[in-house]
Backbone as a chain_set.jsonl record, in Angstrom:
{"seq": "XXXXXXXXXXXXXXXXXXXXXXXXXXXXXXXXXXXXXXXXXXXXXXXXXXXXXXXXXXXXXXXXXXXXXXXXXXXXXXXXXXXXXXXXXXXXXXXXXXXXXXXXXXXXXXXXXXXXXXXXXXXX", "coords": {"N": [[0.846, -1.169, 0.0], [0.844, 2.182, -1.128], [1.213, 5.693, -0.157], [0.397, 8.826, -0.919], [1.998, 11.918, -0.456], [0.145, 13.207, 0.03], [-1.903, 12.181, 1.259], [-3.735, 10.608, 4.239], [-3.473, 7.715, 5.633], [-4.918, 7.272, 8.322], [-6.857, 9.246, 8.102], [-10.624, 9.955, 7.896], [-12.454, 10.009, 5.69], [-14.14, 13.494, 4.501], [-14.096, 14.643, 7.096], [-11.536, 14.83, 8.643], [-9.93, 17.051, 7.257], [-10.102, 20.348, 8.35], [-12.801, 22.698, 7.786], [-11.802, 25.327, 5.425], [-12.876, 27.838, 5.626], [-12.119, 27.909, 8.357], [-9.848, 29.523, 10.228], [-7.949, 28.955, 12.833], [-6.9, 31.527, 15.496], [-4.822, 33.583, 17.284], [-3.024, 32.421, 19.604], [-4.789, 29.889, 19.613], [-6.12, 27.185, 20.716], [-5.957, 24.38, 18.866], [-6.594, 21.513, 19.139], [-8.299, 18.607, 20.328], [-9.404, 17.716, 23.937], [-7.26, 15.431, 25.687], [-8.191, 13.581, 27.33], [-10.616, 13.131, 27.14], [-12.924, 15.306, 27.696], [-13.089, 15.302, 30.346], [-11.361, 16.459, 32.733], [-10.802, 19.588, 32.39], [-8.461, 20.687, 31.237], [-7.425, 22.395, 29.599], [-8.767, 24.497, 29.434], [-9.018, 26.447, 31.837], [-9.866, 28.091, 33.62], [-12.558, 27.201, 33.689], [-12.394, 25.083, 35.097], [-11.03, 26.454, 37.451], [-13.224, 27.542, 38.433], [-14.678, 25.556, 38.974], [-13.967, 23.837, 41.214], [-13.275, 26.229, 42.779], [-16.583, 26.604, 43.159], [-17.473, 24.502, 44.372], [-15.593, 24.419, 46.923], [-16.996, 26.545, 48.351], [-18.579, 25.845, 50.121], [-17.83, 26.211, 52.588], [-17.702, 27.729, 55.644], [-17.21, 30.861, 56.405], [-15.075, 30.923, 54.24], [-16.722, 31.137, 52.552], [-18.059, 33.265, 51.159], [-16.156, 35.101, 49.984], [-14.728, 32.72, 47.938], [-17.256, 32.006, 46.247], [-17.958, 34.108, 45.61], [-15.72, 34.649, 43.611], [-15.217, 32.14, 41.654], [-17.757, 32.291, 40.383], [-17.314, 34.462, 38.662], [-14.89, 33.639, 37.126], [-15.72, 31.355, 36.531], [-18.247, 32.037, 34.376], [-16.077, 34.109, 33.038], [-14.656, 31.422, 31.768], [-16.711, 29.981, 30.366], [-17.256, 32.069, 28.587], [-14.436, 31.675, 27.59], [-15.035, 28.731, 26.12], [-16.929, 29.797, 24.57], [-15.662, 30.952, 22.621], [-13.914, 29.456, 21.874], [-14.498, 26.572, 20.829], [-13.236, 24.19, 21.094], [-11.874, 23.801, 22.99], [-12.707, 21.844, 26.095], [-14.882, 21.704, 29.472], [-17.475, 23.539, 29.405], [-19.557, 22.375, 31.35], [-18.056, 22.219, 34.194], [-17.568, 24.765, 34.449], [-20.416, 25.9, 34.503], [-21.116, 24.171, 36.949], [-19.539, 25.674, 38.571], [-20.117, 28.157, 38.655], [-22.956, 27.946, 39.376], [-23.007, 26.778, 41.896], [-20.9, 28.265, 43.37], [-22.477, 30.834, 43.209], [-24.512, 29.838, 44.704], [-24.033, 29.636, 47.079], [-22.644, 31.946, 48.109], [-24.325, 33.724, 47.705], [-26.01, 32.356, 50.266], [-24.276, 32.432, 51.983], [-23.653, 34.9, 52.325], [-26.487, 35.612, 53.034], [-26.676, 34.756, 55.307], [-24.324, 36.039, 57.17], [-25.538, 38.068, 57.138], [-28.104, 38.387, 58.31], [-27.024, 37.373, 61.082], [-25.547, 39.528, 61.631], [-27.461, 41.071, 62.033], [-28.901, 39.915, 64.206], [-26.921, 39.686, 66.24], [-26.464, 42.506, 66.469], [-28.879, 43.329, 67.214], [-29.81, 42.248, 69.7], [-27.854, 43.598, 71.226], [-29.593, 45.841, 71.737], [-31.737, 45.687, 72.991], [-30.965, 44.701, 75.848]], "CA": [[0.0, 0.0, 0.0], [1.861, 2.943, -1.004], [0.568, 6.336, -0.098], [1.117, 9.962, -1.568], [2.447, 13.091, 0.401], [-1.352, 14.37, 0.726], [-3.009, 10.98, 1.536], [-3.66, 9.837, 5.501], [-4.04, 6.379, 5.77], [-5.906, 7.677, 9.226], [-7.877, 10.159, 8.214], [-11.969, 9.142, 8.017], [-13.523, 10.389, 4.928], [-13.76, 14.493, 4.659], [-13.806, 14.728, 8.469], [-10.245, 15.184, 8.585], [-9.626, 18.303, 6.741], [-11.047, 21.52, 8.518], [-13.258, 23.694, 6.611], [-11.316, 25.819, 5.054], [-13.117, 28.487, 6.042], [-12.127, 28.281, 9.517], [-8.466, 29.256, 10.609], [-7.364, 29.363, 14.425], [-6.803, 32.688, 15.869], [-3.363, 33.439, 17.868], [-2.637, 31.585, 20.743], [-6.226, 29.782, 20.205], [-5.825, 25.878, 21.281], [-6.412, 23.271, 18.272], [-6.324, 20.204, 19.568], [-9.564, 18.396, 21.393], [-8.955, 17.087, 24.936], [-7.093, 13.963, 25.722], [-9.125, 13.538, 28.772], [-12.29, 13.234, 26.593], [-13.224, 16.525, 28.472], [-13.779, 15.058, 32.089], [-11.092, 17.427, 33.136], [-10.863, 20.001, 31.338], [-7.384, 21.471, 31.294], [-7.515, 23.784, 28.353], [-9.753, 25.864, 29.901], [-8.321, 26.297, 33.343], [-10.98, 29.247, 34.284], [-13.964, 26.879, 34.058], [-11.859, 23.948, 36.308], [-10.935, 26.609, 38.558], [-14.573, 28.025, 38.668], [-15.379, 23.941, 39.849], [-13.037, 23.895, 42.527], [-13.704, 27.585, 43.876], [-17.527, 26.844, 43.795], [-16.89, 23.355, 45.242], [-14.92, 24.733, 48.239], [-17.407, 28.106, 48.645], [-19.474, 25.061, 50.498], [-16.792, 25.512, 53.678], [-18.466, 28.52, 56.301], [-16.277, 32.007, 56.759], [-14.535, 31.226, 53.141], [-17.408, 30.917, 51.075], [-18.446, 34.558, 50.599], [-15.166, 35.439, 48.877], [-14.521, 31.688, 47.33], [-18.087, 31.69, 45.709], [-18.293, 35.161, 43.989], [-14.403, 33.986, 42.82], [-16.27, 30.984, 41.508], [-18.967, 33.0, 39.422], [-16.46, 35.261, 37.676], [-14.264, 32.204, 36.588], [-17.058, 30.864, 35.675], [-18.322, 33.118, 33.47], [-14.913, 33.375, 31.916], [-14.69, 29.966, 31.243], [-18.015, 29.986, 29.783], [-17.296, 32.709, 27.481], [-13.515, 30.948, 26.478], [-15.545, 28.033, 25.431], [-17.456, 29.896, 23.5], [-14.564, 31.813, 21.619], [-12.796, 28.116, 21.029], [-15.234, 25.298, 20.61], [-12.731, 22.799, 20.914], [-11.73, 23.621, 24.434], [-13.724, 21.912, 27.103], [-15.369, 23.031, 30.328], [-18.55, 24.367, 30.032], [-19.815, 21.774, 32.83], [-17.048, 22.499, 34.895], [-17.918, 26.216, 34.371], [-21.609, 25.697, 34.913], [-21.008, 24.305, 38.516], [-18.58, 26.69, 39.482], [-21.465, 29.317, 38.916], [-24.229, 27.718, 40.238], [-22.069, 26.095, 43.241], [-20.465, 29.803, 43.933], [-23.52, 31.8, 43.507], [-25.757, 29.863, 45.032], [-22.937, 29.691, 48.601], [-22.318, 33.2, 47.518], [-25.851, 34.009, 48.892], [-26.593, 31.693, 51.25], [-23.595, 32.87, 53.332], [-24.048, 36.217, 52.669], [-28.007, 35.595, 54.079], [-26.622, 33.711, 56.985], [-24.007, 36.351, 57.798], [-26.323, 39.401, 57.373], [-29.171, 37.726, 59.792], [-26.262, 36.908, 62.142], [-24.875, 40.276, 61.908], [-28.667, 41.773, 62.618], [-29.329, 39.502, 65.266], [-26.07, 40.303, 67.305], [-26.428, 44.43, 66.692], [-30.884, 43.271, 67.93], [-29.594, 41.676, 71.014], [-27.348, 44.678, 72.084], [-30.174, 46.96, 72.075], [-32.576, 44.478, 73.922], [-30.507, 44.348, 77.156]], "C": [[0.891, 1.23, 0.0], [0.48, 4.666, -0.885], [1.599, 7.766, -0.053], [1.274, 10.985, -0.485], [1.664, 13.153, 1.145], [-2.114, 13.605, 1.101], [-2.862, 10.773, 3.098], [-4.049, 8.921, 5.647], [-5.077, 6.303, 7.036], [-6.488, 8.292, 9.385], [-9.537, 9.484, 7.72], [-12.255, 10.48, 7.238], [-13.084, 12.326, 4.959], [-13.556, 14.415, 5.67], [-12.678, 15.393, 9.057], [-9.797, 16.417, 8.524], [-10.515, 19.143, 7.365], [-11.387, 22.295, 7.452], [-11.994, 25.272, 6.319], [-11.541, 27.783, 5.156], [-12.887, 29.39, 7.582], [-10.065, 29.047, 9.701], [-8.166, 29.922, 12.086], [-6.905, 30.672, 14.498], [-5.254, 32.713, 16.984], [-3.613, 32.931, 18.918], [-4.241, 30.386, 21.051], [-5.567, 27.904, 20.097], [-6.714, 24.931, 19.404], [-7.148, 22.465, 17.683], [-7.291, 20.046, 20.491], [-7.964, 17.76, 22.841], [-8.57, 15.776, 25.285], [-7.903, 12.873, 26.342], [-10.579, 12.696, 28.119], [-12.898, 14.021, 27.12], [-14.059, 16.005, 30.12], [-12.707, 16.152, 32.789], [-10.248, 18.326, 32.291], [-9.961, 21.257, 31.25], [-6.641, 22.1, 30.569], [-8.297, 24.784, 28.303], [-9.62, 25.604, 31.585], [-9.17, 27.387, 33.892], [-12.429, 28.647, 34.59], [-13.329, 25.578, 35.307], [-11.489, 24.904, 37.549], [-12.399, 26.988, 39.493], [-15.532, 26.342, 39.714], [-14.939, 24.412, 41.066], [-13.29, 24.912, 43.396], [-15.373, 27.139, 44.669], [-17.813, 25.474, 44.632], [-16.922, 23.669, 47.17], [-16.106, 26.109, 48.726], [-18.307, 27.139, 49.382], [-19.279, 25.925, 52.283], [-17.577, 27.229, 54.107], [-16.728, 29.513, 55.913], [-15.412, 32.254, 55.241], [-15.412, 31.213, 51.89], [-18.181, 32.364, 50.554], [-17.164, 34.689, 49.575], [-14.819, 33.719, 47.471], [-15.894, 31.55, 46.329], [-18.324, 32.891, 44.669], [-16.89, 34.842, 43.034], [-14.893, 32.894, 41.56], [-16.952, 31.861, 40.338], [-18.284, 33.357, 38.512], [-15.659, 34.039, 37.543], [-14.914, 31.492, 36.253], [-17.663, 30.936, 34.643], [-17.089, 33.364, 32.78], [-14.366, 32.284, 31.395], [-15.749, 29.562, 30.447], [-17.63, 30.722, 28.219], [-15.66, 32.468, 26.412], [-14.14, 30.004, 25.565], [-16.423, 28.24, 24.338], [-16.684, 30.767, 22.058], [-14.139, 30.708, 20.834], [-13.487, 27.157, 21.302], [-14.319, 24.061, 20.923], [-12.321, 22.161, 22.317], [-13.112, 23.026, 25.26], [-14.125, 22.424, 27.922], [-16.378, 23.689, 30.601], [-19.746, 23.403, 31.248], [-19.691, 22.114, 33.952], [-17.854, 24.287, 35.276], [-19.762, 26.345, 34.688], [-21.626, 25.557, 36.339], [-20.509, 24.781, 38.968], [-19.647, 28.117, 39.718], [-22.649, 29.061, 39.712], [-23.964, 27.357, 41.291], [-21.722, 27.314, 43.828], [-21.854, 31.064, 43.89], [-24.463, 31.264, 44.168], [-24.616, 30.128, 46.896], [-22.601, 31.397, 48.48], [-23.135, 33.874, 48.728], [-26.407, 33.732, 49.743], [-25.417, 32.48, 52.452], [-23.109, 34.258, 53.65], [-25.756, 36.529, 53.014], [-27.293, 35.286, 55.417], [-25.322, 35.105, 57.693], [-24.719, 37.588, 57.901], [-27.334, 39.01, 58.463], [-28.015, 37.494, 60.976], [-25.487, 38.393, 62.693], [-26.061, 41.494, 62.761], [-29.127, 40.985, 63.748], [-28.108, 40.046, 66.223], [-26.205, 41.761, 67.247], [-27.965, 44.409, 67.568], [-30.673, 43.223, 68.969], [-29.014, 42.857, 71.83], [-28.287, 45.908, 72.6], [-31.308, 46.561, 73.115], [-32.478, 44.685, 75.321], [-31.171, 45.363, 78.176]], "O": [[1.646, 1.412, 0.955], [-0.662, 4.722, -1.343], [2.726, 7.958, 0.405], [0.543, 10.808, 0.489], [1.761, 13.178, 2.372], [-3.218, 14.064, 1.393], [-1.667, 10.75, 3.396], [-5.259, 8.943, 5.876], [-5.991, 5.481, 6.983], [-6.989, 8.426, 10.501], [-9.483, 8.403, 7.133], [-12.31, 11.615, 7.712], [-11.958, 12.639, 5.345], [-12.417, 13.952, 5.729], [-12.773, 16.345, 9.83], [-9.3, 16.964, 9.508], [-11.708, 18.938, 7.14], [-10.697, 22.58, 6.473], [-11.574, 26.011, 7.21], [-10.74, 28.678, 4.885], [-13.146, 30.536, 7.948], [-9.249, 28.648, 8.87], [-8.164, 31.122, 12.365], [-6.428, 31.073, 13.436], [-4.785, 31.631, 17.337], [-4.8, 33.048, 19.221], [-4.702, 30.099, 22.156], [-4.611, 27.598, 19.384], [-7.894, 25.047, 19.072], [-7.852, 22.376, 16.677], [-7.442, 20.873, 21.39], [-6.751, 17.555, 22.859], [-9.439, 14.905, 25.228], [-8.172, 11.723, 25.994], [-11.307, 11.864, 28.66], [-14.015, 13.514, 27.224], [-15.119, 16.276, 30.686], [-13.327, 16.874, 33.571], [-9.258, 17.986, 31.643], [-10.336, 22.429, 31.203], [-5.452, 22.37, 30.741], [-8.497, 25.669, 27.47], [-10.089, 24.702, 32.281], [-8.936, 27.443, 35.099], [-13.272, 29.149, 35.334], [-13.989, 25.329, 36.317], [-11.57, 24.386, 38.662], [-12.625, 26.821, 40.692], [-16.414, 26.195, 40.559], [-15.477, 25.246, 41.794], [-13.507, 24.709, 44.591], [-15.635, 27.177, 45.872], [-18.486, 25.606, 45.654], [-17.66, 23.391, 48.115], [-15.718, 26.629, 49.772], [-19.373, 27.753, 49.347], [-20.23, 26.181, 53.021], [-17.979, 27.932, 53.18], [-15.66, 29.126, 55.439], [-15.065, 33.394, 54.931], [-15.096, 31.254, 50.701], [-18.85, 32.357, 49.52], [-17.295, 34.349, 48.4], [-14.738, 33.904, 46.257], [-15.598, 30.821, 45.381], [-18.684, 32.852, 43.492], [-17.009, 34.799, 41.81], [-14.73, 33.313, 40.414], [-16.304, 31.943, 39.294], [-18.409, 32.775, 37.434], [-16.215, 33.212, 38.266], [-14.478, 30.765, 35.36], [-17.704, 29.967, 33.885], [-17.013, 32.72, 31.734], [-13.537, 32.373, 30.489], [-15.506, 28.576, 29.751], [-17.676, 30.197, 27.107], [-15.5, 32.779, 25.232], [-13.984, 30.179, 24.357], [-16.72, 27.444, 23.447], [-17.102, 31.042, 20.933], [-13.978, 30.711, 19.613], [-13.062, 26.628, 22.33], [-14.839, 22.946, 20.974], [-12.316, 21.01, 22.754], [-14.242, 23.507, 25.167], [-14.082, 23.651, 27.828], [-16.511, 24.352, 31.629], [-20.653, 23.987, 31.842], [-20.598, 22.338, 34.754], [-18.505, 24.664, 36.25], [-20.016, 27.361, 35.335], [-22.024, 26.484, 37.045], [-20.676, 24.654, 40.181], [-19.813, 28.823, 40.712], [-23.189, 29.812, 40.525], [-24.903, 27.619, 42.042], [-22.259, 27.516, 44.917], [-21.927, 32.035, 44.642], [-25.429, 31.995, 44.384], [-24.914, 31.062, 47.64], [-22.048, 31.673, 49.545], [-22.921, 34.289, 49.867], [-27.273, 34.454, 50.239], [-25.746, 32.965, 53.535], [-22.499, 34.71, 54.618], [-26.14, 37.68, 53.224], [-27.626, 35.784, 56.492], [-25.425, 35.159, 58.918], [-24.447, 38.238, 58.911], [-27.167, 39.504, 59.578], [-28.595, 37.464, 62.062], [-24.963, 38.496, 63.802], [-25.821, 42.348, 63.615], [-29.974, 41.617, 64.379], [-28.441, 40.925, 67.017], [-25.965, 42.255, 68.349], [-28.223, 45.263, 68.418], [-31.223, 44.099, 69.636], [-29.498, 43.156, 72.921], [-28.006, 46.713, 73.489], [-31.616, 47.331, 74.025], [-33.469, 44.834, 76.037], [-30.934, 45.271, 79.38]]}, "num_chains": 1, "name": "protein.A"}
């Protein structure tokens, strides 16, 4: 089987060849994920957006760790949508909904906590 310069014995049908229409932008990534996009480390703003809104669970760090979370989130969201190829928007999904929803809950829980201790002082 002999094969010419322009032939890939592993390429499948057109598939292969990108449209010609398209051409990558500077520093824009490729190449899909090796991973099969379970973690998705070509878009490191929507994996950190996991992890922040993850951890924004934990009391006293989850006000700052959960709006962190949102915004990394949201930029991870909107890489994936610049470069299709990168994964992440999962990742980037729960880092938003994980950080905003701890976001609020522990900014409810410390505003009621901060109006009940100022209620009590006037009480006495």
């Amino acid at each position: 089987m002999s094969n010419t310069p322009d032939q890939n014995p592993f390429s499948v049908g057109s598939n292969a060849v990108p449209p010609a229409s398209y051409s990558p932008g500077p520093g824009e990534i490729t190449q899909g994920d090796d991973t099969g996009g379970i973690i998705p480390y070509k878009n490191p703003k929507a994996l950190i957006a996991y992890y922040l809104g993850i951890f924004s669970g934990f009391p006293l760090i989850g006000i700052p760790l959960g709006l962190a979370a949102l915004i990394f989130g949201i930029k991870g969201l909107r890489d994936r949508a610049r470069n299709p190829v990168i994964k992440g928007s999962v990742h980037a999904w729960i880092g938003i909904g994980c950080g905003g929803f701890f976001f609020l809950f522990w900014t409810f829980i410390t505003t009621i906590t901060v109006i009940a201790i100022i209620g009590s002082r006037f009480h006495r």
